[in-house]
C-alpha positions as CSV (number, residue, x, y, z in Angstrom):
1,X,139.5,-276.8,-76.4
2,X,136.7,-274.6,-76.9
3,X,136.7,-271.5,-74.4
4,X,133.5,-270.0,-72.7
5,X,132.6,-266.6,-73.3
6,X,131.5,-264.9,-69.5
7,X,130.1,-261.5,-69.9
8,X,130.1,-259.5,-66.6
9,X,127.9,-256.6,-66.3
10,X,128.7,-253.5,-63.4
11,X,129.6,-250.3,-62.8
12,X,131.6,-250.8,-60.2
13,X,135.1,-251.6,-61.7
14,X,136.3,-253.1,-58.0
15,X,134.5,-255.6,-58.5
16,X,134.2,-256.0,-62.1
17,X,138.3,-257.2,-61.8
18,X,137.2,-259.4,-59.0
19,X,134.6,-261.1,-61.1
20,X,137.2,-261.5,-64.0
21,X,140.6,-262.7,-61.9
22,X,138.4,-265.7,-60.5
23,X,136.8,-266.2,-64.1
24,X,140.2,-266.7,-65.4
25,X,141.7,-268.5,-62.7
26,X,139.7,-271.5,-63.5
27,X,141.5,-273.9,-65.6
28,X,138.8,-276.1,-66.9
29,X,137.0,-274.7,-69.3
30,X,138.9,-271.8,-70.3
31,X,136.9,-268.8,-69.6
32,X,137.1,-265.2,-72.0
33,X,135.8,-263.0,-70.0
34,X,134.5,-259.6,-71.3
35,X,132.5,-256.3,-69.4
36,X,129.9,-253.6,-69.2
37,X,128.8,-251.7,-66.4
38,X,126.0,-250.3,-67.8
39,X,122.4,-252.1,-69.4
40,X,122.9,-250.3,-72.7
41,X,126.8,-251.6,-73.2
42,X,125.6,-255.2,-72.1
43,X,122.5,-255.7,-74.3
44,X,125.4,-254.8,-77.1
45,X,127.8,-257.0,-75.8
46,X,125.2,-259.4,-75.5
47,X,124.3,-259.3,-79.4
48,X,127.9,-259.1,-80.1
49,X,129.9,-261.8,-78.3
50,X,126.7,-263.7,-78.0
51,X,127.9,-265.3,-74.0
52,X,127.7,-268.9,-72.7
53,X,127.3,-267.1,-69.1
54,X,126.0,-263.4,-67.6
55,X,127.4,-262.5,-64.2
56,X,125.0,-259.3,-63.6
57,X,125.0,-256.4,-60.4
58,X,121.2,-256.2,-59.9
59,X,121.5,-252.3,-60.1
60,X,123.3,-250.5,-62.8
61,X,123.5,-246.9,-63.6
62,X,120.3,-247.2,-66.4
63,X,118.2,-250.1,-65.2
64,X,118.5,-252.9,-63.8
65,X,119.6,-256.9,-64.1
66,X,116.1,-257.8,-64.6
67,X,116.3,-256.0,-68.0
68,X,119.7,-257.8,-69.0
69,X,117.9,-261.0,-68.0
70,X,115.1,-260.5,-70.9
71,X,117.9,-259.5,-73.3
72,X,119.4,-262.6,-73.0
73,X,116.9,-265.1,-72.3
74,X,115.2,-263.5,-75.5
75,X,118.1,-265.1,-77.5
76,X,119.2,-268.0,-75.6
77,X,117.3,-269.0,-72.5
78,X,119.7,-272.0,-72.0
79,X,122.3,-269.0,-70.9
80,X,122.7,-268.9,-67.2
81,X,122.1,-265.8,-65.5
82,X,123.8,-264.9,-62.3
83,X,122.8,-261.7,-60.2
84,X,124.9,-260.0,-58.0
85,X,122.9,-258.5,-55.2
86,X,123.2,-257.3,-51.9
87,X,122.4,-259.1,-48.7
88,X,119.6,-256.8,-47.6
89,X,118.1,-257.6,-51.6
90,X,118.5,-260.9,-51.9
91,X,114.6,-260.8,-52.1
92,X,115.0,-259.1,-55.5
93,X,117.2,-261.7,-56.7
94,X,115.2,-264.2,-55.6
95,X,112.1,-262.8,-57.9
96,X,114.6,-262.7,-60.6
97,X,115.6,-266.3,-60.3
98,X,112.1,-266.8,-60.7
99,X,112.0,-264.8,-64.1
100,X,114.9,-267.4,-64.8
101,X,118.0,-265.9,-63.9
102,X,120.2,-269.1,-62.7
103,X,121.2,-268.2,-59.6
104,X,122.7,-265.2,-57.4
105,X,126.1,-264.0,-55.4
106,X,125.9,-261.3,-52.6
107,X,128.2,-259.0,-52.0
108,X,130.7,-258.4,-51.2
109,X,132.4,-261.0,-53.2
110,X,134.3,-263.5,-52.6
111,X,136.4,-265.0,-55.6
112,X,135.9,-268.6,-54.4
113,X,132.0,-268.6,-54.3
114,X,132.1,-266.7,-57.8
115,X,134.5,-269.6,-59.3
116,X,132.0,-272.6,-57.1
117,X,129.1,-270.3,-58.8
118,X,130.8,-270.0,-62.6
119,X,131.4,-274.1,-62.2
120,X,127.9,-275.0,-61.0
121,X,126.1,-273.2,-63.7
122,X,128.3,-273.9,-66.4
123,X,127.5,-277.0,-66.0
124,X,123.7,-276.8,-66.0
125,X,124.5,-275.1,-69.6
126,X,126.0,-277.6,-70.8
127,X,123.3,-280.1,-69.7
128,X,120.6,-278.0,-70.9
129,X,122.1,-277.6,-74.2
130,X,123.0,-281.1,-75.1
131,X,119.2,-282.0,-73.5
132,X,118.2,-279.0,-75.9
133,X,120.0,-281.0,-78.8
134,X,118.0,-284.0,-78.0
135,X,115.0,-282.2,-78.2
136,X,115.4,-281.2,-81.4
137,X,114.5,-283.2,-84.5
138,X,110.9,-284.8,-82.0
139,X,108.1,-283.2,-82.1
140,X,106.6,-285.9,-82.5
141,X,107.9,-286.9,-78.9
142,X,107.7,-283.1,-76.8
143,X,104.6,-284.5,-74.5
144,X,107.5,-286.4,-73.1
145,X,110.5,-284.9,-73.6
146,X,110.0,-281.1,-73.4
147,X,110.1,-281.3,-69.8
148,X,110.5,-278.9,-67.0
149,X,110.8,-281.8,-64.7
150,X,114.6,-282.7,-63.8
151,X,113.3,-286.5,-63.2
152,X,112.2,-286.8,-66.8
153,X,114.8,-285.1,-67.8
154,X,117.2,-287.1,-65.8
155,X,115.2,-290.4,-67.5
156,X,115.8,-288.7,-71.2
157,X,119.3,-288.1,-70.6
158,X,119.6,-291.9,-69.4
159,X,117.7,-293.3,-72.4
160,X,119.7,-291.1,-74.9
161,X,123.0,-292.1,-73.8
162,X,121.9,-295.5,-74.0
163,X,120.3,-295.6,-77.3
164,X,123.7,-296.0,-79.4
165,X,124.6,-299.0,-77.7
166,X,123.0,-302.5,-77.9
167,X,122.3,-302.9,-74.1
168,X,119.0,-303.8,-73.1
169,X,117.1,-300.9,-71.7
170,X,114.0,-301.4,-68.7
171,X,111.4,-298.6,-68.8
172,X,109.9,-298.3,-65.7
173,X,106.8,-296.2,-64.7
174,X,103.2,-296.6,-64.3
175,X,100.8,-296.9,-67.1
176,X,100.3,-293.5,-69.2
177,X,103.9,-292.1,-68.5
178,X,105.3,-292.0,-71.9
179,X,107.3,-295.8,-72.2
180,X,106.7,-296.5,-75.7
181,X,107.6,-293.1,-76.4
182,X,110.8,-293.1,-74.7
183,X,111.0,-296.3,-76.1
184,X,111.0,-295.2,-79.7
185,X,113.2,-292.0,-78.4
186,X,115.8,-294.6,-77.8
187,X,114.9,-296.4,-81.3
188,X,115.4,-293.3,-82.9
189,X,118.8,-291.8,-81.7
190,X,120.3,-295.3,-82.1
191,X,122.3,-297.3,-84.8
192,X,119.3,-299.0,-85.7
193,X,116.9,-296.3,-86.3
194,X,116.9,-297.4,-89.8
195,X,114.9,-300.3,-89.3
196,X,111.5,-301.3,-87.8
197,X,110.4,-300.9,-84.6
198,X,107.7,-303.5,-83.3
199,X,106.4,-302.8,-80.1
200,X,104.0,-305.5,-78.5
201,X,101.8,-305.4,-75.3
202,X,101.6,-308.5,-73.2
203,X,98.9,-307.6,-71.0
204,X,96.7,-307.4,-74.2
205,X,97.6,-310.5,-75.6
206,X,96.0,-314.1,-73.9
207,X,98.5,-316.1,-72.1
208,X,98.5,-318.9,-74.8
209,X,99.3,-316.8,-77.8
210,X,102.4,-314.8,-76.2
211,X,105.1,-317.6,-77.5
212,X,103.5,-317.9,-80.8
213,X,103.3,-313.8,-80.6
214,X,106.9,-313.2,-80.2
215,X,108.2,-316.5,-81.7
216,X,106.4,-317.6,-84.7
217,X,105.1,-321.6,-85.5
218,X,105.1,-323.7,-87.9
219,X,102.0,-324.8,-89.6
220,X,100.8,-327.8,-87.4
221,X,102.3,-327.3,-84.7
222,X,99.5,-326.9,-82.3
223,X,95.6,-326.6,-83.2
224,X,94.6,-323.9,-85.2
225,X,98.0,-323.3,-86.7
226,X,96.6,-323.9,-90.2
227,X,99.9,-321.5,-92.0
228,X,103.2,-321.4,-90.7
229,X,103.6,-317.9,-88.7
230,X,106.7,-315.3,-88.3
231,X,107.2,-313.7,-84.9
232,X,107.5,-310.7,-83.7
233,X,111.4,-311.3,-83.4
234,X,111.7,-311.7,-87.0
235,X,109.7,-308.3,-87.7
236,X,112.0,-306.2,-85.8
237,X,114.7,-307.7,-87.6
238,X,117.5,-305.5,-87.9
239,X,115.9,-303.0,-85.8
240,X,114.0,-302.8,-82.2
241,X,111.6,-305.6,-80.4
242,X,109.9,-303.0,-77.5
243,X,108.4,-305.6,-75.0
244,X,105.7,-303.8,-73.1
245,X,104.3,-305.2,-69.6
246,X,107.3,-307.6,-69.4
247,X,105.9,-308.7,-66.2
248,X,103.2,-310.2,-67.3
249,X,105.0,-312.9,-69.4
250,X,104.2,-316.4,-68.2
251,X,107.4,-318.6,-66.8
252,X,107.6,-320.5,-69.6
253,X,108.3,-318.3,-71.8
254,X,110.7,-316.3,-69.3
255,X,113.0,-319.4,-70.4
256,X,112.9,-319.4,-74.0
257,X,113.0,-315.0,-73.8
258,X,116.3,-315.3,-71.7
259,X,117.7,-317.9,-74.5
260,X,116.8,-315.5,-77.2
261,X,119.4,-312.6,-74.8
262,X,121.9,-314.9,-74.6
263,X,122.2,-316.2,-77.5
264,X,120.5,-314.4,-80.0
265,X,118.7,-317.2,-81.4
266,X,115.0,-318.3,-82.0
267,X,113.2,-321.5,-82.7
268,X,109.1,-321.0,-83.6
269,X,107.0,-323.3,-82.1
270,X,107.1,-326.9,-83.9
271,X,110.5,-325.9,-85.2
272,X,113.9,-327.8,-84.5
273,X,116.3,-325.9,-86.0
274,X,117.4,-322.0,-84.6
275,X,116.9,-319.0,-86.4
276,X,119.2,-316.2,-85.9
277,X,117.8,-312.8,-85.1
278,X,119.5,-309.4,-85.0
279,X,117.3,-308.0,-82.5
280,X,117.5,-305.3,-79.5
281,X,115.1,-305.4,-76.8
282,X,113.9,-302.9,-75.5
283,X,111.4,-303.6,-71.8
284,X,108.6,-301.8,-70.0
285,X,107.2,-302.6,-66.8
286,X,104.4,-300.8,-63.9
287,X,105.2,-303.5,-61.9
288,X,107.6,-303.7,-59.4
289,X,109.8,-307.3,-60.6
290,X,111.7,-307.6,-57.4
291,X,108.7,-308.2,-56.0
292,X,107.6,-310.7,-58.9
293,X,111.1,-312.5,-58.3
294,X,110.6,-312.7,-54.4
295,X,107.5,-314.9,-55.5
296,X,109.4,-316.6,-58.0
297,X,107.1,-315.0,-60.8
298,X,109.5,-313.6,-62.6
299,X,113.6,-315.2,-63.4
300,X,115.7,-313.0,-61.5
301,X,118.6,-314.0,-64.2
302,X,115.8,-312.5,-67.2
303,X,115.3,-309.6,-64.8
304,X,119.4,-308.8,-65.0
305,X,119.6,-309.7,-68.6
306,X,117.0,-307.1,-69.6
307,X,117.7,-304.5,-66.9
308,X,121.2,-303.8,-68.1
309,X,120.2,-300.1,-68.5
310,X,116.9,-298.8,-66.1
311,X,115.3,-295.7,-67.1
312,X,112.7,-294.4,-64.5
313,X,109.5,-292.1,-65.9
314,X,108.0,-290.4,-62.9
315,X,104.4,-290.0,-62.6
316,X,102.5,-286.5,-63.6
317,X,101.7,-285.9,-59.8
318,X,105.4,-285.8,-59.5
319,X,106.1,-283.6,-62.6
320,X,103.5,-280.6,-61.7
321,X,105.9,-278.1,-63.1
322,X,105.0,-279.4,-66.6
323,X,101.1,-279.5,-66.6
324,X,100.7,-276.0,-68.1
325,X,103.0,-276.7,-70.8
326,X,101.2,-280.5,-71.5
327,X,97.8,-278.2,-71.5
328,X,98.6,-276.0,-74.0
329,X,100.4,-278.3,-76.2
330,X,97.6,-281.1,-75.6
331,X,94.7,-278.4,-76.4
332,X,96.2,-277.3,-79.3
333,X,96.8,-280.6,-80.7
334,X,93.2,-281.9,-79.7
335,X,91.4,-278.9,-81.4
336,X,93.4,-279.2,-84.8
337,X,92.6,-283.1,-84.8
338,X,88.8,-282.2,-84.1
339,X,88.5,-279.2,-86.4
340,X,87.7,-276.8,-83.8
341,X,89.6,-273.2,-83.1
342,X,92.0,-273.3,-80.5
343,X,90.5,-272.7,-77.2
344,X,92.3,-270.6,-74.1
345,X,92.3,-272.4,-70.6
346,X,91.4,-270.2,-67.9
347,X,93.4,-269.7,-64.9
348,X,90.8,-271.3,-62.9
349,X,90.8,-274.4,-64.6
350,X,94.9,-274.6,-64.8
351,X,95.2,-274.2,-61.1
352,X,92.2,-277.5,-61.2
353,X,94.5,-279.0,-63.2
354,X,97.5,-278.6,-61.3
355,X,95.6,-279.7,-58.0
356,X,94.6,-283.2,-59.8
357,X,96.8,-286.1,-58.8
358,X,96.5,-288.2,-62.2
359,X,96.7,-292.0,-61.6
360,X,96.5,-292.6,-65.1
361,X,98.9,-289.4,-66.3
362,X,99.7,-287.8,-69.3
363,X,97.3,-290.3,-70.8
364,X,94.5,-289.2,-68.1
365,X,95.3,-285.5,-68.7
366,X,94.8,-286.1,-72.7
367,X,91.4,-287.4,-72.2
368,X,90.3,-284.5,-69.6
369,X,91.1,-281.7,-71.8
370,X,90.1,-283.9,-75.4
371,X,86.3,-283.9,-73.3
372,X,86.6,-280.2,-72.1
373,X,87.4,-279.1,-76.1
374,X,84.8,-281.5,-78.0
375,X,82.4,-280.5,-74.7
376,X,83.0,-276.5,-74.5
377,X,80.7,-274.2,-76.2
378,X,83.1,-271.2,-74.6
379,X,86.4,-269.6,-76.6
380,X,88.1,-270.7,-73.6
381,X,87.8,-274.0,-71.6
382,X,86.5,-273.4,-67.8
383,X,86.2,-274.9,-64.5
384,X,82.4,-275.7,-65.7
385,X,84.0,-277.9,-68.6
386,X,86.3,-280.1,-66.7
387,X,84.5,-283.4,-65.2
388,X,83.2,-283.0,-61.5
389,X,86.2,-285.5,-60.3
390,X,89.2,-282.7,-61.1
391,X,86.7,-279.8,-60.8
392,X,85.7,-281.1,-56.7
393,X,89.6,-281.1,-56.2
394,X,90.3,-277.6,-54.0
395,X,93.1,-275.3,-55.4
396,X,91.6,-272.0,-53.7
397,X,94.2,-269.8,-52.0
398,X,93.4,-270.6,-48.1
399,X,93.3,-266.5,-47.9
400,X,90.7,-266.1,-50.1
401,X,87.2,-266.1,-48.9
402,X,83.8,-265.2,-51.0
403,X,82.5,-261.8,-50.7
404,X,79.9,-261.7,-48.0
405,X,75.9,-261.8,-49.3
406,X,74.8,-258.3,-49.8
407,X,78.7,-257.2,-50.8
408,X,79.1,-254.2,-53.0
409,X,79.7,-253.9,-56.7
410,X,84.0,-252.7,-55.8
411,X,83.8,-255.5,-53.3
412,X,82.7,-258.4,-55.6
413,X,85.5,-257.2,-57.9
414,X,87.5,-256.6,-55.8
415,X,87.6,-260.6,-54.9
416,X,87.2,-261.6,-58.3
417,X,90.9,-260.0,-59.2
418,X,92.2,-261.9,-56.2
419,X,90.7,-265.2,-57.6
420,X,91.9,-264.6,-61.1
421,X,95.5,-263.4,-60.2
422,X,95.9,-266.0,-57.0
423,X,95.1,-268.9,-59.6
424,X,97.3,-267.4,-62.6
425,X,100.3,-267.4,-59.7
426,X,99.0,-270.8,-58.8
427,X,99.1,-271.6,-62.6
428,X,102.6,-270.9,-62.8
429,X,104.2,-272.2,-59.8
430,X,104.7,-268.5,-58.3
431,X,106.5,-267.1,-61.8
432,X,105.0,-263.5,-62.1
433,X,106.3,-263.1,-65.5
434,X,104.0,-266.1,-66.9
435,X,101.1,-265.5,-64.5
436,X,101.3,-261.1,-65.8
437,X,101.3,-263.0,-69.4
438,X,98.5,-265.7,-68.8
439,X,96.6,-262.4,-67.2
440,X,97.0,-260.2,-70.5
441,X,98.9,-257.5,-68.2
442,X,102.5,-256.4,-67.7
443,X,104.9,-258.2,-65.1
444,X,104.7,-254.4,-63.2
445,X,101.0,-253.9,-63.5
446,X,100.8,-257.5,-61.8
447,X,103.1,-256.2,-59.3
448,X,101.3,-252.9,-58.1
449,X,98.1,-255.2,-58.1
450,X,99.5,-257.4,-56.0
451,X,100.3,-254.8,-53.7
452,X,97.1,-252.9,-53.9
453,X,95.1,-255.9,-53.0
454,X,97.6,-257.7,-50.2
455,X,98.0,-260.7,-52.1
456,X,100.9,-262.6,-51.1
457,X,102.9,-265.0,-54.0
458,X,101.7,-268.8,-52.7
459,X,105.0,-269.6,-53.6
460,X,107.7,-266.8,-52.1
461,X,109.4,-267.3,-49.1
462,X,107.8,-266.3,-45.7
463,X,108.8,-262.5,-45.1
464,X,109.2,-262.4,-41.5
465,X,112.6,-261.9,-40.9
466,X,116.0,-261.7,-43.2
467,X,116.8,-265.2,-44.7
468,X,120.0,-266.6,-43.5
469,X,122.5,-268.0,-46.1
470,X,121.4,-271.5,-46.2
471,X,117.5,-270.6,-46.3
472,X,118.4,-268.4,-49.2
473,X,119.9,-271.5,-50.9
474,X,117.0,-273.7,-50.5
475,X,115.3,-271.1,-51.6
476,X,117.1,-270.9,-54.5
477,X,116.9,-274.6,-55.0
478,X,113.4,-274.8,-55.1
């Protein structure tokens, strides 16, 4: 078995032994563990034992943990981070965790909480490495799968692990969340990738041609069929059948679809004798079937037969934390395909963006910003080029106010630097690292401004009084 390699960074040897004894005392995985207790030693023990976890003091004789953290995330931000702070600090670690440390211990330590810590997090890297793995080889998929979102993720991990089988998989999630995609996801990564996939939407086709759609006829065996016909079953032989809007197949054909999971056979219309098929289905659906079988609309012995494995896409309303990233991917994309040069979004707009609910997702949010870019005569889309229906949405700080008519020059700025760096923050969920970025300035220049202007982080904890141990967990959680 494989060992992992723990690095543990302080200058306090004490504790340094403490951190190592509970290390090794785990017995699954086995851990190596390995010190510094300075920045300078860990960024070189970083490079050379390249670690699968950092257990980091916040303060250290030449800098701090925030530094280690960049070290490391800069060559493996799937490493987990954990800062040792005290109790009085935990506010510091807490702004680290949001730079993308993993989590934090507070002294003094205990070798039980550093072993539940070790455990927890080691974990997660495991997780975020196979889902990194996954990730990979499609780029033609990353709108759905390069997710911050731990329901899509949990949905991509689901559809992965069920791609080398030959269960039938359910999609479920409203229209624009990415089914066909995961759909082909679970096409690709599965023993069949080598042959076709042949997706087919119900809800576009009418009622009387779905049997003939999926099935085939023979010539004569109804009016108009002049030639005989191959279904869509026989396409996707050898490979994938994806059944979009499953709920919309009429009753009849429920009975001749359930035949064709049972007993992997066919017969086109006006045909007596069976074909065999080598087919795997593969169902989507924005409907909720228990409903359709409560009114008898839908076979509740189809609905097990395809549901064998359910994977659940949550809506973009649900999955805010990956709008910035869908922006600037979805931007990029749409100016390359229209021949224009790669416009920035402005803060502003982001924070619109952010504030939109989406009924028709990822799909929606494709043809906002594909308007704003074809519509733009800016370098860099606004709130002016977003349509009045995501632009009317409010996603103004409530402490904010307009400067008062007849303001001065410093005062009118003065505002204008709280708009810019409230919706930047706003922008990025609270993570002053990408908001300093998205602003052109450093993460401490965004700091003293904060300061300087009394702007409090929309997303930081209330500052009123110390956090006890469980509100410092929920923060930690969020």
């Amino acid at each position: 078995m494989q060992s992992v390699v723990l690095l543990a960074i302080d200058d306090d040897p004490v504790q340094l032994a403490i951190i190592e004894t509970a290390a090794r005392s785990l017995e699954y995985p086995p851990i190596d563990v390995y010190t510094a207790e300075t920045v300078a030693e860990a960024i070189i023990a970083i490079e050379q034992y390249r670690p699968d976890m950092v257990v980091c003091d916040f303060l250290l004789p030449d800098g701090s943990g925030s530094q280690v953290l960049d070290s490391v995330r800069s060559r493996n931000p799937f490493v987990p981070v954990i800062i040792i702070t005290a109790y009085e600090s935990v506010r510091d670690a807490v702004d680290l965790i949001r730079a993308g440390a993993r989590d934090y211990l507070t002294k003094p330590l205990s070798a039980s909480e550093i072993q539940r810590k070790i455990a927890v997090n080691l974990r997660w890297h495991q997780e975020e490495t196979d889902y990194s793995a996954i990730i990979a080889d499609d780029d033609a998929l990353g709108t759905v799968v390069e997710s911050l979102s731990t329901g899509m993720r949990d949905a991509i991990r689901t559809a992965v692990r069920a791609a080398p089988s030959e269960a039938s998989v359910l999609i479920r999630g409203e229209s624009g969340t990415g089914k066909e995609l995961v759909a082909r996801l679970i096409h690709d990564k599965s023993n069949r990738s080598g042959g076709p996939f042949v997706p087919v939407h119900l809800a576009a086709l009418p009622e009387s041609l779905i049997e003939s759609e999926l099935f085939g006829h023979r010539k004569g065996a109804f009016t108009g069929a002049q030639d005989d016909r191959i279904g869509l079953f026989e396409n996707a032989q050898g490979g994938t059948l994806f059944i979009d809007e499953i709920g919309e197949i009429p009753p009849a054909v429920q009975v001749k679809l359930l035949r064709v999971l049972q007993f992997r056979e066919i017969k086109r219309i006006g045909d007596n004798e069976p074909k065999h098929i080598d087919v795997r289905v593969l169902a989507a659906t924005n409907r909720n079937l228990q409903d359709a079988m409560r009114t008898r609309e839908f076979r509740e012995d189809l609905f097990y037969r395809i549901n064998v494995v359910e994977v659940n896409l949550p809506p973009l309303r649900d999955r805010r934390e990956d709008i910035p990233r869908l922006v600037e991917t979805k931007v990029r994309e749409i100016a390359v395909r229209n021949g224009r040069s790669i416009p920035a979004v402005s803060p502003r707009a982001v924070s619109l963006l952010l504030a939109y609910d989406y009924p028709g997702n990822v799909r929606e949010l494709e043809n906002i910003l594909e308007r704003a870019v074809v519509l733009s005569h800016h370098v860099r889309i606004t709130e002016e080029d977003l349509p009045v229906f995501v632009s009317a949405v409010p996603a103004t700080h409530p402490k904010l106010s307009e400067p008062a008519e007849g303001a001065t020059l410093d005062e009118q700025l003065h505002a204008l630097e709280q708009k810019l760096i409230i919706s930047a923050l706003e922008a990025t969920r609270g993570n002053q690292s990408r908001a300093a970025s998205m602003l052109g300035i450093t993460e401490r220049r965004l700091r003293s401004r904060l300061e300087r202007l009394h702007i409090e982080n929309p997303f930081s904890p209330p500052a009123e009084s110390s956090p006890s141990r469980a509100s410092e967990t929920r923060e930690f959680d969020r």
